[in-house]
C-alpha positions in Angstrom: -14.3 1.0 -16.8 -12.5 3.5 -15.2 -10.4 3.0 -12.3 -12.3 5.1 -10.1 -12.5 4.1 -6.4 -16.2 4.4 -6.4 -16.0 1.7 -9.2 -12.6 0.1 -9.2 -14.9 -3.1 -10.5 -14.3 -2.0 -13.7 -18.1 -0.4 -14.6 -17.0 0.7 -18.2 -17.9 4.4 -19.8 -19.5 3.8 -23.2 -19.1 6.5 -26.2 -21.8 8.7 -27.1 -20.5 11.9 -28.5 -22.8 14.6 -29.1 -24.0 15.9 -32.3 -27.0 17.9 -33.5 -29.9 15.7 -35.2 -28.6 15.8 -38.3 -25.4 14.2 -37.1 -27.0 11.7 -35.3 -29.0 10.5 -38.3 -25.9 10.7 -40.9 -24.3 8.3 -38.2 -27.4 5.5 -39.3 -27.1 4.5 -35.3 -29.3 1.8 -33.6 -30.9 2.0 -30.7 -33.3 -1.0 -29.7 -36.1 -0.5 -28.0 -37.2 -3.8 -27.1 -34.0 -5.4 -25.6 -34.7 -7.8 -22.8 -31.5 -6.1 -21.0 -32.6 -3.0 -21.2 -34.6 -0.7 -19.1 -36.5 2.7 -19.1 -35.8 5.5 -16.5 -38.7 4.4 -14.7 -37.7 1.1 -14.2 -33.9 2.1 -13.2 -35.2 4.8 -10.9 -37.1 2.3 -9.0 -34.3 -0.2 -9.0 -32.1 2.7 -7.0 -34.7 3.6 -4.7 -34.5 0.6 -3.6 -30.8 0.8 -2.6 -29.4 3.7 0.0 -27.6 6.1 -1.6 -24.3 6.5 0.5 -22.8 9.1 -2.0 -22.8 12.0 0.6 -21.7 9.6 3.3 -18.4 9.1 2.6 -16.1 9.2 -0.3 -13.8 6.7 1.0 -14.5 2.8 0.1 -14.2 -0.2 1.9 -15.8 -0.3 5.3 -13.0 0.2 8.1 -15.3 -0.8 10.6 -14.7 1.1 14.2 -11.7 2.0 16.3 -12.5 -0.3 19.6 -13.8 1.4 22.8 -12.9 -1.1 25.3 -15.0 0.7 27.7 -14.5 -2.2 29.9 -11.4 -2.5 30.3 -11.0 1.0 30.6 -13.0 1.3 33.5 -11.3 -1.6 35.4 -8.2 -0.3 34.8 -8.8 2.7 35.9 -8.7 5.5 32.9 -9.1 8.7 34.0 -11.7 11.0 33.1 -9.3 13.5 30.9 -8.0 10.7 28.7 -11.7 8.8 28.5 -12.9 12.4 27.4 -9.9 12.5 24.5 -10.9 9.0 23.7 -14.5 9.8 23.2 -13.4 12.4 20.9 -11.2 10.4 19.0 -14.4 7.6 18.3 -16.5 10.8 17.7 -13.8 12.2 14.9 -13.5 8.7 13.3 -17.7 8.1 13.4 -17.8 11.4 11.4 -15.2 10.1 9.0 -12.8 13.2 9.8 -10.0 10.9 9.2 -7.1 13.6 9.1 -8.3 15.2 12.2 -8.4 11.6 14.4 -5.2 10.6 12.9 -3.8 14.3 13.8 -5.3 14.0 17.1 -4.4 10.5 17.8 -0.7 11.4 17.3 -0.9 14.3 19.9 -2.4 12.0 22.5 0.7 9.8 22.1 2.6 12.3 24.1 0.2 13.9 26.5 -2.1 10.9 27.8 -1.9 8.1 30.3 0.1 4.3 29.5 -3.7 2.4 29.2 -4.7 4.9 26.5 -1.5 4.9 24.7 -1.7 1.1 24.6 -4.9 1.3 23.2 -4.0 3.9 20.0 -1.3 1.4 19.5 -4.0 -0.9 19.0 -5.7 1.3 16.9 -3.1 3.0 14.9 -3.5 0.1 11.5 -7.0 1.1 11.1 -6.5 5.0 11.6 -4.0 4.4 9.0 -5.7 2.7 6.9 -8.6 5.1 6.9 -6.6 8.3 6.2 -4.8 6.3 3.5 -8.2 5.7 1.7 -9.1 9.5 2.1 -6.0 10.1 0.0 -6.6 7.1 -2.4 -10.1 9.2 -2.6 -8.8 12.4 -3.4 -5.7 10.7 -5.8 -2.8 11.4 -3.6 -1.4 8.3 -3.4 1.7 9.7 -2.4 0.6 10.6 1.0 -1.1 7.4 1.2 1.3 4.5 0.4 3.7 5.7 3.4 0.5 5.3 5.8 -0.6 1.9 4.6 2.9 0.8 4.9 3.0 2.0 8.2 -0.5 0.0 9.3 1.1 -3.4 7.5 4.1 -3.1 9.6 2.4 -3.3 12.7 -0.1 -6.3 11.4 -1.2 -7.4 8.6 -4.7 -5.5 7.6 -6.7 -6.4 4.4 -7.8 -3.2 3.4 -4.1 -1.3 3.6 -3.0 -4.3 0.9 -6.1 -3.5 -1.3 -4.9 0.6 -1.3 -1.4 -0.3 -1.8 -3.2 -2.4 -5.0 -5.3 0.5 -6.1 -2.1 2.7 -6.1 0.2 0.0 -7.8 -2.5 -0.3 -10.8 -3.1 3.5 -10.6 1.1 4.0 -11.2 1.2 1.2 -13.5 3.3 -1.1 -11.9 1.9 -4.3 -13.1 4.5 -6.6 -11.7 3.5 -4.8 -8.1 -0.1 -5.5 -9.0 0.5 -9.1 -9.4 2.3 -9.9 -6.1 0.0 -8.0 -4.3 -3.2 -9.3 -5.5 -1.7 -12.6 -5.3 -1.1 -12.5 -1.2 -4.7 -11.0 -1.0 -5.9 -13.9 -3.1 -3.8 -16.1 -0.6 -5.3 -14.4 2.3 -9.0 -14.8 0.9 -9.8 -11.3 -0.4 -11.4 -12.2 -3.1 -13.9 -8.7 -3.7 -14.3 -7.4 -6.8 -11.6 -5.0 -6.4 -8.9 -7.3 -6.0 -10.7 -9.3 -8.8 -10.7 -6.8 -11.8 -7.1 -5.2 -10.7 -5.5 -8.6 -11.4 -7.9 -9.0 -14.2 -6.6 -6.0 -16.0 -2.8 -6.9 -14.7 -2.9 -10.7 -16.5 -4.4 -9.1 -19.5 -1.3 -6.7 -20.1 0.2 -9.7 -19.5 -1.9 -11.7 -22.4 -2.5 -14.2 -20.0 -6.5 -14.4 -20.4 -7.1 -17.8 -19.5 -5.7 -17.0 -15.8 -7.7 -14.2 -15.6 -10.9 -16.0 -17.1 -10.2 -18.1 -14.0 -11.0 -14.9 -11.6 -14.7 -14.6 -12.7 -16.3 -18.2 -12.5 -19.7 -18.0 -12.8 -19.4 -14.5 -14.1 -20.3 -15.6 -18.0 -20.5 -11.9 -19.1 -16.8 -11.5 -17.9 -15.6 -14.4 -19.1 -17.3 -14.4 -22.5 -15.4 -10.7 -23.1 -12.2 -11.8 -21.7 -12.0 -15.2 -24.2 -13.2 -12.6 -27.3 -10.5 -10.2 -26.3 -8.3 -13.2 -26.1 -9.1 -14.7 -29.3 -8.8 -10.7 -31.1 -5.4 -10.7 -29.4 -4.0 -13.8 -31.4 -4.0 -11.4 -34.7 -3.4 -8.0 -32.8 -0.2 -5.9 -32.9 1.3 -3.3 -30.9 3.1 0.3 -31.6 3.8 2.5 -29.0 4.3 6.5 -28.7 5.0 8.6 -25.9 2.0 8.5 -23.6 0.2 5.5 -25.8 0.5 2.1 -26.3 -2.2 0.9 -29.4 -3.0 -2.1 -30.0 -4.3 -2.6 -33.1 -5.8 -5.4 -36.5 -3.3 -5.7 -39.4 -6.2 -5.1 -41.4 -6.3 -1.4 -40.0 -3.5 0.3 -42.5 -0.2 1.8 -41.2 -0.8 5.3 -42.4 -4.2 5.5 -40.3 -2.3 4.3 -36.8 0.5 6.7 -37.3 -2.0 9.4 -37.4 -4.2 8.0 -34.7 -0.9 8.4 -32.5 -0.3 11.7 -33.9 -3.9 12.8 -33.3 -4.0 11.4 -29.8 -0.6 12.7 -28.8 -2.0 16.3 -30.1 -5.0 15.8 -28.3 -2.7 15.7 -24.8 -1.6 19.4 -25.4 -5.0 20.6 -26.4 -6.5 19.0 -23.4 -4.1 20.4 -21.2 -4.3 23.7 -21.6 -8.4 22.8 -20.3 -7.3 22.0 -17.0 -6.3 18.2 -17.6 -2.9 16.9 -16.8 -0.7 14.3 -19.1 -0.8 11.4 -17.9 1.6 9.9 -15.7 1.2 6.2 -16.9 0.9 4.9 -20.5 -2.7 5.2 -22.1 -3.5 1.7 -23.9 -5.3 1.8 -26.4 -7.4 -1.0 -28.7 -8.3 -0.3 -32.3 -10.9 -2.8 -33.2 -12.3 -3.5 -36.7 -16.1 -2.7 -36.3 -17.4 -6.0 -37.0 -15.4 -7.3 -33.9 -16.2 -4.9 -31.3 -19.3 -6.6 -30.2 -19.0 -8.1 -27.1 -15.1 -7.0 -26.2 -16.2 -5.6 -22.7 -19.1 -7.6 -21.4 -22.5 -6.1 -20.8 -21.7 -3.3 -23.5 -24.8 -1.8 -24.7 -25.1 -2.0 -28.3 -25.7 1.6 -28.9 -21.8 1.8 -27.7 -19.6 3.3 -30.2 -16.5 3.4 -27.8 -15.5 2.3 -24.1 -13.0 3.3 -21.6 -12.7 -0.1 -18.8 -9.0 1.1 -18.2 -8.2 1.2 -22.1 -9.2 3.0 -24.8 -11.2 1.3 -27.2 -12.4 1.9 -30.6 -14.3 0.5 -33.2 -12.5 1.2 -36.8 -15.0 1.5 -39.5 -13.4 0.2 -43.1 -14.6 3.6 -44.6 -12.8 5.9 -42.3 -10.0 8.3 -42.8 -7.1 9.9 -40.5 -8.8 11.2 -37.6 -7.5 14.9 -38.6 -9.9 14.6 -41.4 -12.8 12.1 -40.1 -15.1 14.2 -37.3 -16.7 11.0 -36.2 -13.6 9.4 -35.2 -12.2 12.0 -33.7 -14.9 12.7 -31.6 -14.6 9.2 -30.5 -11.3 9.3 -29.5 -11.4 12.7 -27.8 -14.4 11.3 -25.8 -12.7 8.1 -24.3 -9.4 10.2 -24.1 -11.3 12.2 -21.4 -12.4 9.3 -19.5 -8.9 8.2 -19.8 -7.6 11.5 -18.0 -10.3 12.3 -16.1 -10.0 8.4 -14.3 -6.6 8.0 -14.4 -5.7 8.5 -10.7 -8.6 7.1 -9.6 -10.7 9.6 -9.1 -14.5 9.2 -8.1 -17.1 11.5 -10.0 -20.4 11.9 -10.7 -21.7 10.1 -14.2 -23.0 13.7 -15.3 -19.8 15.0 -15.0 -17.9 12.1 -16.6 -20.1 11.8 -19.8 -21.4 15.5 -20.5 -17.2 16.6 -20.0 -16.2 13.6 -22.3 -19.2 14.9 -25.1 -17.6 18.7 -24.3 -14.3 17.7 -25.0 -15.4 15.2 -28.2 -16.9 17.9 -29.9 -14.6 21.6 -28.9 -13.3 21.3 -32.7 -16.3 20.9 -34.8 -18.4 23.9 -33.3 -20.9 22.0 -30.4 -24.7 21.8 -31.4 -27.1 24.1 -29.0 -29.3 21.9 -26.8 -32.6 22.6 -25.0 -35.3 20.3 -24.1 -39.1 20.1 -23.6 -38.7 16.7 -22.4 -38.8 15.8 -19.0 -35.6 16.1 -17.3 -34.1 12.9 -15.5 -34.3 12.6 -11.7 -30.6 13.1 -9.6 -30.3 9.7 -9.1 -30.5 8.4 -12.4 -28.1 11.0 -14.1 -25.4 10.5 -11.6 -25.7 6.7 -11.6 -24.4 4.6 -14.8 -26.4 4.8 -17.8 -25.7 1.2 -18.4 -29.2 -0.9 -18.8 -30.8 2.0 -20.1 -32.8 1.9 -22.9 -31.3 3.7 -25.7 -33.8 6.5 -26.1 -33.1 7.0 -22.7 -29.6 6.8 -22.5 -29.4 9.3 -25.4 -31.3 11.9 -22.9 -29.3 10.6 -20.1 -26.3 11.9 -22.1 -27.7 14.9 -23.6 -28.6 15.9 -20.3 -25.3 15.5 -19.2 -23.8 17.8 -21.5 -26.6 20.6 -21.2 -25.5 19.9 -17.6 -22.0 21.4 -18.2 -23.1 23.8 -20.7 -25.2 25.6 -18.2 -21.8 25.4 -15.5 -19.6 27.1 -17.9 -22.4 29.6 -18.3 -22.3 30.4 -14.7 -18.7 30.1 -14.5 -18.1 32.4 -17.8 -14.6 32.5 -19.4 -12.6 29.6 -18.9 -15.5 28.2 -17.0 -14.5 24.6 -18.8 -11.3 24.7 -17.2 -12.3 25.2 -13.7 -14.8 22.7 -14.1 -12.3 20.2 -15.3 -9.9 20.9 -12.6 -12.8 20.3 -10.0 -13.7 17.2 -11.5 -10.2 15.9 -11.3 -10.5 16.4 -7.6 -13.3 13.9 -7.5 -16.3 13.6 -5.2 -20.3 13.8 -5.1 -21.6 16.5 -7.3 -22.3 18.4 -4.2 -18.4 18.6 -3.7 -17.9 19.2 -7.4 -20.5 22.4 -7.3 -19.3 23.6 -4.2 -15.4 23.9 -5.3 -16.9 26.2 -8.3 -18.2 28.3 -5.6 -22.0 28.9 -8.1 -24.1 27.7 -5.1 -26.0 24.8 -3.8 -26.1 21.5 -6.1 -29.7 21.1 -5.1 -30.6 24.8 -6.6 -28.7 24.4 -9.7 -30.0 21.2 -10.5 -33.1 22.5 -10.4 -32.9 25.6 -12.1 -30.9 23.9 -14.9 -34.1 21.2 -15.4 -36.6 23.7 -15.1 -34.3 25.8 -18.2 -34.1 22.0 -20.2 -37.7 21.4 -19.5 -39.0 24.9 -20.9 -36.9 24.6 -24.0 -33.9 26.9 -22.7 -31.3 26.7 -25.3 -27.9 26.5 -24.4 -24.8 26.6 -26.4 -21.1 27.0 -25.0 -19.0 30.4 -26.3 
């Protein structure tokens, strides 16, 4: 589950790397149809309808609510109509969430308007603050927004500036900051689901399980994970590397962990020269035994072979060799190494975008299989939604989709196409935002031209 700030509640990225049919039925995969916790498109396309989609709204979280107008007052006290005009356009700049431009506004008005208005940005400045600090959270520049939330907490104390100064501890990996922060919000009654899983994820670095077991009463799916992970942990041990930290079962022999690290570690370089950066905070990584990855995350589908919730982890089948010489578990680990990079600031994308790069990515070494439908191609929602609760036949198109997604980008894009579509990514956002950095046109058109192309068999494969 990513630490993405659409999702910092830990909604996890499961494993599905792509292969070509032959692949898929060497693997001897399951995929149930008649789980009771499982749906069809149909069913989760009518589930979201019911929701609003506030994608395009914003992509800052949290709800700052509004800067007061204190109309009232104003007119009592006599505000004049130049600064009631500047004030209106302030509200106005903040409504339309042009939180750079209010804040950059706001601080010109502190020289050039009248005492009642300056009072009342005084008033005003923690939640201009906080809102611009967000925007940054949003686009991973926590840099630029750890000074601002500082800034709003000095003049009072203001929930949602503690929770970015969270995000950004957990996003540096600073767990000791993580803990005293989430405590005083814990303290102070913020009990969301953001506060919850940071700490969550903090205590378990910590191997303090049953504390964090505590976080999620009457959460059974949480706490059932947390006491198997907790249980695994008693016979787990650790080896670290430059950017990694593994843990791993004694069972799982020495030679095959020093070449997961090597592999992983190689990986980095590879994946850098695409357009991702090395991370700036130590990867963890969980090598489980096959038989006892069932049920580590809570809510996994079954058809998982792999999840990213803020660490790597793998299922080791008894049978496999070095990664350097095993495709299927390199793929794998290429695939949740992307969600790993791609999610590591925090950055907020589309599902499309996070799966069909992860399957790219998984599969650059071993030549990737051509794909082309007939089927019918999923609706918007649905593919940039999770894929979670899908039934597997669907969540199989749901990925494959995905990928012919990005395929048909880098087509548009041409050479080095996957690179600029990486480095867009990274930058986070709807996949309006995405499209548009790429500078290939309208979202809306190319998704559905690219349908139309799945849905009349087009085949794509990437150079």
């Amino acid at each position: 589950m990513g630490l993405f700030i659409r999702n910092v509640s830990r909604d996890f990225h499961v494993g599905m790397a792509q292969l070509d049919q032959s692949q898929w039925r060497a693997l001897k995969m399951s995929f149930p149809s008649n789980s009771t916790e499982e749906v069809s498109a149909e069913s989760k396309l009518k589930e979201l309808a019911k929701t609003k989609d506030t994608r395009a709204e914003s992509r800052v979280p949290g709800d700052w609510g509004k800067l007061d107008s204190m109309e009232s007052d104003f007119t009592k006290d006599g505000l004049d109509s130049k600064d009631r005009q500047n004030q209106k356009k302030l509200l106005k700049l903040f409504e339309q969430k042009k939180y750079q431009e209010a804040y950059d506004f706001a601080e010109h008005l502190k020289s050039t308007s009248g005492p009642m208005l300056k009072k009342w940005l005084f008033q005003q400045s923690p939640v201009l603050l906080t809102a611009l600090g967000w925007a940054f959270v949003g686009n991973h520049q926590c840099v630029q927004a750890i000074p601002l939330f500082n800034e709003a907490l000095a003049i009072r104390e203001e929930a949602e500036a503690s929770r970015g100064l969270l995000v950004c501890a957990h996003a540096a990996g600073r767990k000791d900051e993580v803990l005293s922060l989430s405590d005083k919000l814990l303290e102070a009654g913020v009990k969301d689901s953001l506060v919850l899983s940071i700490r969550s994820d903090a205590l378990e670095s910590d191997g303090r399980f049953d504390e964090a077991k505590e976080l999620f009463q009457g959460n059974e799916d949480k706490k059932r994970a947390l006491e198997r992970r907790s249980e695994l942990s008693q016979r787990q041990s650790q080896a670290r590397a430059n950017h990694f930290q593994i843990t791993f079962e004694p069972s799982i022999q020495e030679f095959l962990l020093d070449d997961v690290i090597s592999y992983l570690e190689d990986c980095l370089g590879e994946f850098n020269q695409m357009g991702f950066p090395f991370p700036s905070k130590t990867i963890e990584v969980v090598l489980y035994r096959s038989r006892d990855f069932t049920g580590v995350a809570g809510g996994q589908p079954n058809w998982a072979e792999g999840l990213f919730d803020g660490r790597m982890r793998i299922p080791v089948s008894q049978t496999w060799k070095a990664p350097q010489k095993e495709m299927r578990f390199a793929m794998v680990l290429r695939h949740e190494l992307t969600h790993a990079l791609l999610h590591e600031s925090g950055a907020n994308i589309p599902v499309w975008t996070d799966e069909g790069l992860a399957q790219r990515m998984a599969c650059i070494p071993f030549g990737c299989a051509a794909l082309g439908g007939r089927s019918k191609f999923h609706q918007m929602r649905l593919l940039e939604g999770s894929f979670l609760g899908l039934k597997a036949e669907d969540a199989r198109t749901a990925y494959q989709q995905s990928l012919y997604l990005i395929y048909s980008l880098e087509a548009m894009l041409g050479p080095g196409g996957i690179k600029d579509l990486v480095e867009s990514a990274q930058l986070g956002g709807s996949s309006k935002q995405i499209t548009e950095r790429l500078g290939i046109g309208s979202w809306e058109q190319i998704y559905n031209d690219v349908s139309k192309k799945y849905e009349q068999g087009v085949q794509f494969r990437p150079q």
